[in-house]
N, C-alpha and C positions, 0 to 999 in steps of 0.2 A: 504493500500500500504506500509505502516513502517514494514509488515513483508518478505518484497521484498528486498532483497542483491542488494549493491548498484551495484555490478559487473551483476549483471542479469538487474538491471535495463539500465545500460550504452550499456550493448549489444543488449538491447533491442531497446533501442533509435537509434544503431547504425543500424540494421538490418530495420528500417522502412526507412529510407535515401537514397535516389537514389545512385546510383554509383555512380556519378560521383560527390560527395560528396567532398571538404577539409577536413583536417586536420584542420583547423581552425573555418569553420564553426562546425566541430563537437563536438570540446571543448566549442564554443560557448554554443550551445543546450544543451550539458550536465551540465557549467554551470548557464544557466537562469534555468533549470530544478530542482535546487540543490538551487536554489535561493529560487523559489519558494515552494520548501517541504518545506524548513525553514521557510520560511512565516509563512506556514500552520501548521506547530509544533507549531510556538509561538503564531497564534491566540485561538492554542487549548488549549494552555496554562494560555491565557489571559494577554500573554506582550505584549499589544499593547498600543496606544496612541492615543488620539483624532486627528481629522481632525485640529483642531486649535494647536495643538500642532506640529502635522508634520509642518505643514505651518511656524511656527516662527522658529522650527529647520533649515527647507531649507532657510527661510530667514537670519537665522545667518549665515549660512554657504556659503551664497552669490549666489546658485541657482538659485532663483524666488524673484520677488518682486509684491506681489498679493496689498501689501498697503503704504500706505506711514508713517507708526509708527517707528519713530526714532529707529534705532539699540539697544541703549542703552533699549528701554523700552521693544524692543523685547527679549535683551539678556538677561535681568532677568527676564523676563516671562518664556523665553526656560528653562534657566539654575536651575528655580525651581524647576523641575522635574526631572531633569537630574540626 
C-alpha cells in the first residue's frame, strides 16, 4: 500500500463514506488512517517498545495507573530508554 499516493488514498476513503458524511468525521478517518500507516512503517522498521515500557510511559505521562510503583521509580525506568 506505501506505493499508493496519499491523494488516491484520501479519495479513496472518501468515496467509500455515505453521503451524508461531515467534514469532521472525514478528517477524522483520514487521520486515524494516517495514524495507523505510521504505526505500520515503524513496526516495519523495528521502533517499537515493549509492553512494559509503553505502560510506564502512559504512567509518566498520567494516563493509566495499571500499578502502584512510585513515579519516581517509574520515571527512571521510562526515561532510560527515552
Amino acid at each position: 500500500m506505501s506505493d499508493i499516493t496519499v491523494k488516491y488514498r484520501v479519495l479513496k476513503v472518501v468515496e467509500e463514506m455515505p453521503p451524508e458524511i461531515t467534514f469532521e468525521e472525514v478528517m477524522k478517518r483520514v487521520y486515524f488512517l494516517d495514524k495507523v500507516d505510521r504505526g505500520l512503517k515503524q513496526v516495519e522498521a523495528g521502533d517499537i517498545i515493549s509492553g512494559e515500557a509503553a505502560k510506564k510511559v502512559a504512567q509518566k505521562v498520567g494516563r493509566v495507573n495499571w500499578t502502584n510503583q512510585p513515579l519516581a521509580d517509574i520515571e527512571a525506568s521510562a526515561t532510560s530508554w527515552l
